[in-house]
N, C-alpha and C positions, 0 to 999 in steps of 0.2 A: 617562495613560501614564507607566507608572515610566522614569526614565533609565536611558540605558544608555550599554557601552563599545562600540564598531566596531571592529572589524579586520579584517583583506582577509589569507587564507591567501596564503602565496606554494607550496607545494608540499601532496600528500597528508602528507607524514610534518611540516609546519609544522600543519596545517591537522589533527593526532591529536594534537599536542604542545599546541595550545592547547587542546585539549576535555580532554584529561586532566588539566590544569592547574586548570580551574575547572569543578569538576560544574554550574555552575550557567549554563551559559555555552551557547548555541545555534546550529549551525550553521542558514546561512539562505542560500539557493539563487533558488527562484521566491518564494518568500513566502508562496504563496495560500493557505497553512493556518497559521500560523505567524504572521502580522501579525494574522488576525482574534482568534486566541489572544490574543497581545498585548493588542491595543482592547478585550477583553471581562473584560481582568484575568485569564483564564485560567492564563495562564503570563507568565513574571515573569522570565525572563532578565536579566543585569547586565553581560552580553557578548555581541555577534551576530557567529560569525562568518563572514564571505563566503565562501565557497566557490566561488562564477561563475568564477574564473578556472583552476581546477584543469582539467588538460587530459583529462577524466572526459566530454566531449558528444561520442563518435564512436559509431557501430555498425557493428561489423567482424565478417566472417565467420570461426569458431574452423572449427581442423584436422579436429572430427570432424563438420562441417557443419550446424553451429549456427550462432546468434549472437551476439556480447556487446554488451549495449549500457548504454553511458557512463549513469553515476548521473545525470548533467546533460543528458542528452537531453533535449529539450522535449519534451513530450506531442503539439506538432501535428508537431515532425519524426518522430517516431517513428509517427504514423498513416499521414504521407506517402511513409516510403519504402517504396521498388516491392519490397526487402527482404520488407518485413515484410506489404506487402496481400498481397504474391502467396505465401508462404509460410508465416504466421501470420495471418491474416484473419481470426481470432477474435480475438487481439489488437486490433488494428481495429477491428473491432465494437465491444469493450466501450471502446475509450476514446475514439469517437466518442458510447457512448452516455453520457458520462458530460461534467458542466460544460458551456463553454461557448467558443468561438475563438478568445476573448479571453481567457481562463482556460488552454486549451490552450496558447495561446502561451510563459505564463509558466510552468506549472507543468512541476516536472521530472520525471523517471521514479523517483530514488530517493526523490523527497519525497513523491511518488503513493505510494509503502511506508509511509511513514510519518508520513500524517497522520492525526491523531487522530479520535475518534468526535463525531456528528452529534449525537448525544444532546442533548436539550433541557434536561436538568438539568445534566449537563457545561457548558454552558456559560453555566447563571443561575449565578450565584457565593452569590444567596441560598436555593439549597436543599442540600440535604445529596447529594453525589453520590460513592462510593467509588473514583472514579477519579480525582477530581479533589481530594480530601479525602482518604486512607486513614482510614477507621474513623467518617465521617462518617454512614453509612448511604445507600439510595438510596430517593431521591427518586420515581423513575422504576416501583419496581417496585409501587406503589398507585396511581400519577401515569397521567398521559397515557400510553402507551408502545404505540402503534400503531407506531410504527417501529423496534422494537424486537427482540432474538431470540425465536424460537421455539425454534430447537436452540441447544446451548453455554451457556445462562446461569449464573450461580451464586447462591447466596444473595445474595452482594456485588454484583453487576453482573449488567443485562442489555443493556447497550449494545454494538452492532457497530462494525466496522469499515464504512469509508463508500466505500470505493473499488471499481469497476467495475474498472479494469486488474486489480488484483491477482485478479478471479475468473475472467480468462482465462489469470494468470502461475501460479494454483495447479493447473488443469487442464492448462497445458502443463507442468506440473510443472518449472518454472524453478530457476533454483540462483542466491540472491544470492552472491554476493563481497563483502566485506568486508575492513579493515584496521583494526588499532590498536595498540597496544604491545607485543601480544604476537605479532604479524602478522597475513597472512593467514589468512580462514578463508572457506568455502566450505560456505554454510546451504540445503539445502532447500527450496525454498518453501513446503511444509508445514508445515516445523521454523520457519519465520520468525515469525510472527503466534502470540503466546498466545490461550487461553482464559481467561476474566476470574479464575474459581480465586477463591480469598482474597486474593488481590492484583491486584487489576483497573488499578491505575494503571501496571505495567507490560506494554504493549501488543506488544511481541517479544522474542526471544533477542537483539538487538543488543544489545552491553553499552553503558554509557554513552561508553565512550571510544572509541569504534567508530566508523566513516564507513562508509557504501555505497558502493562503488566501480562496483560494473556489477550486470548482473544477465544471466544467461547463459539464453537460449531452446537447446534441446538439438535436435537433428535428429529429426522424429518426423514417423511417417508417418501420424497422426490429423491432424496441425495442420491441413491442410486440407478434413476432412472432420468438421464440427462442427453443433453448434446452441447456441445463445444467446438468453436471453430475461429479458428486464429487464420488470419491472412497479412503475410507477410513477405519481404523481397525475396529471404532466399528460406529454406526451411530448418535453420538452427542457429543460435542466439543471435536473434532480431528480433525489434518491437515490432510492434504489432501496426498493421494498416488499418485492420479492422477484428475486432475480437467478439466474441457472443458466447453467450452462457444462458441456456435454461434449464430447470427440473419440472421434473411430473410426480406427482403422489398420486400413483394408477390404484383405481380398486378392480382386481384381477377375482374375483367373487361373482359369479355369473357372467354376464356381457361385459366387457371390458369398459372401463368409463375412467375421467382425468376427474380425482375429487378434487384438485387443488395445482393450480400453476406456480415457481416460484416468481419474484421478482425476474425480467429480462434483464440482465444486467450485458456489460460488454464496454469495451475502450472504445469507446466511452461513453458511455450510455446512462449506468444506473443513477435512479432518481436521485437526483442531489449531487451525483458523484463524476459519472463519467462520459462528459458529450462522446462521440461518436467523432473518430477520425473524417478531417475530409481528405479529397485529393483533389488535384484540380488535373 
């Protein structure tokens, strides 16, 4: 492991000022994606900095009766509040179906956005992989790549994203928050996650000097009327082979009728976000 520097943010606008400072510099929360980076030479930071103490881990209800909830939220408070089972239960679902208690505990909600891809050649450092190398070539698209996209790949890349939350945060169709120098900005969940394109090593619209602040669930009347389905080797902590997520906004008022579909989203599927595992 390369050395590095520590430092412990004392506020959000201390904790932009040190990442815009040094491109090369990593905020670090729960870790659980982020350290194995590290151990594998992956990624090579020369400054980590702490963010655990920004006051980012609450979930409060907004005006138009939604939710927001704290970048720092843990992954298991966030399954456990009555919040979020009793009115996002897709939510729920996928981030019970996803790691492991012990992994829940640690890992946060903004760092679940943005942990990097499973890909097997991402993370041998001795094959050629265009996300982890730009211009290296991939490894992965003659290789192994049963876990891999079916929809969204590119010449350069056919690696997904690895998270189950975000294929329930893209069908409730959630809005990150966001801050950095140029302030507030308030991203889509669709608009968040790129497609691999000719530049595969850039994984979202968050600029580099940017932190996740919250990530806002909107009031919708599908959230509690859904289906989800994860297919996977065995059935507890593994990614996903293929994952799916939709809601309904039923109107239950005479004959039953569907007033509104959400987004299909799934690993990897949603627009902009996430091709669609393949297997061969």
């Amino acid at each position: 492991m390369i050395g590095f520097d520590y430092v412990k943010a004392r506020d959000v606008g201390d904790a932009v000022s040190q990442i815009a400072r040094d491109p090369n510099a990593k905020f670090i929360a729960g870790g659980t994606n982020l350290i194995d980076l590290i151990k594998e030479n992956v990624a090579q930071p020369r400054r980590l900095i702490d963010i655990t103490s920004l006051p980012l881990a609450e979930i409060e209800d907004t005006e138009a009766g939604g939710l927001r909830v704290g970048a720092l939220v843990p992954n298991s408070d966030l399954v456990y509040d009555a919040r979020i089972s009793k009115r996002y239960p897709l939510l729920s679902s996928t981030i019970l179906a996803g790691a492991s208690a012990q992994l829940r505990n640690m890992a946060s909600t903004g760092g679940n956005l943005l942990q990097r891809t499973r890909c097997l050649y991402f993370y041998d450092t001795t094959t050629a992989c265009n996300k982890r190398a730009p211009g290296s070539g991939c490894g992965a698209r003659d290789g192994f790549n049963r876990m891999n996209a079916v929809l969204g790949w590119s010449e350069a890349c056919i690696a997904v994203h690895p998270s189950d939350m975000c294929v329930a945060l893209a069908a409730l169709e959630a809005v990150v928050h966001a801050t950095g120098p140029n302030g507030d900005r308030a991203i889509p969940f669709a608009e968040f996650h790129r497609l691999p394109d000719d530049e595969p090593e850039i994984d979202t619209t968050l600029a580099a000097d940017e932190i996740v602040i919250a990530i806002e669930l909107p009031a919708q009347g599908f959230a509690r009327n859904f289906s989800y389905l994860k297919i996977r080797d065995r059935l507890s902590c593994a990614f996903a082979l293929v994952s799916v997520a939709v809601g309904l906004d039923l109107d239950l008022d005479g004959a039953p009728s569907i007033r509104r579909a959400s987004r299909l989203a799934g690993s990897r599927i949603s627009p902009g976000a996430f091709p669609v595992r393949r297997r061969r």
